[in-house]
FIVEX-400888 format. One record per residue (C-alpha): z, y, x. Coordinates in pm, whole numbers, plus 50000, padded with zeros to 5 digits. Layout:
! FIVEX-400888
ZYX ...
***
This chain:
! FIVEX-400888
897203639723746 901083654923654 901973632723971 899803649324158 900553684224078 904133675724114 904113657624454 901863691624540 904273715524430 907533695624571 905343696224908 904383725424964 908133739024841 909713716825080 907283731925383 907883770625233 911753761225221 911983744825582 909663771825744 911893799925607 915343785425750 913513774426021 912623817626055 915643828725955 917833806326205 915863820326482 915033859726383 917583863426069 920103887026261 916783909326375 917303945026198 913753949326070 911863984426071 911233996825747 910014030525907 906584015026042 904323991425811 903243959026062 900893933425840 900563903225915 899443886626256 895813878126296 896893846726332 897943841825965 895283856425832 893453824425870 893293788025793 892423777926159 895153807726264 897833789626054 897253754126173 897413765826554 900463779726427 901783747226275 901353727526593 902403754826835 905533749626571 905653785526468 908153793526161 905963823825958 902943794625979 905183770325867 905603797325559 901963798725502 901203763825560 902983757125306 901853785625045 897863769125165 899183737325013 900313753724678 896533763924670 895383734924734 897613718624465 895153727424171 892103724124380 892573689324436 893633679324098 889933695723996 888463671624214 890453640924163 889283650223781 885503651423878 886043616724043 888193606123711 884923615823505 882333602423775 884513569423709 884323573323352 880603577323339 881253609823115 878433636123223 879733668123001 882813671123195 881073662023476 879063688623519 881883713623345 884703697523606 881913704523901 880943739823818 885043742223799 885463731224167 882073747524320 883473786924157 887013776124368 885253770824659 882753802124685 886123822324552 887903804924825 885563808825083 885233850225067 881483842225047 881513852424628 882983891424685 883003914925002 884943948624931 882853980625173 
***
């Protein structure tokens, strides 16, 4: 599991790291405009955004590409651990490791809270 949550990190790190040169290189002698707030692009707002992103090889996806796979760092070690205990034939953590992974999901999903 540490091998996995290393390689994860050191991933996603290396994509954060490239994408930024990769944005500064090309915009880094833009003066920005502090005056005006601008969010960011629809497109980065979400995961389907960021991908088309990635292959249309944009930097600032690049960025968030590689902040999705930080997330998904700890997500995936929760369910490499439910198979470790499916493996392991032990039900408590089991069902503890599953309710763990299902409350990511509906977190991760926006289904769980909607702010009016």
């Amino acid at each position: 599991m540490g091998v996995l949550l290393r390689a994860g990190v050191i991933t996603a790190a290396s994509v954060v790291l490239s994408g930024g040169a990769w944005y500064l290189a090309r915009f880094g002698r833009q003066t920005p405009d502090y005056r005006t707030f601008h969010g960011e692009p629809e497109a980065l707002r979400s995961v389907t955004g960021v991908w088309k992103g990635v292959i249309g090889l944009h930097p600032r996806s690049w960025i968030q590409f590689g902040l999705l796979l930080l997330i998904a760092t700890p997500i995936a070690r929760v369910a490499f651990s439910v198979a470790a205990f499916a493996i392991q034939r032990d039900r408590l953590y089991l069902g503890i490791t599953l309710v763990v992974l299902t409350v990511l999901i509906w977190s991760l999903s926006g289904l769980g809270y909607a702010p009016r």
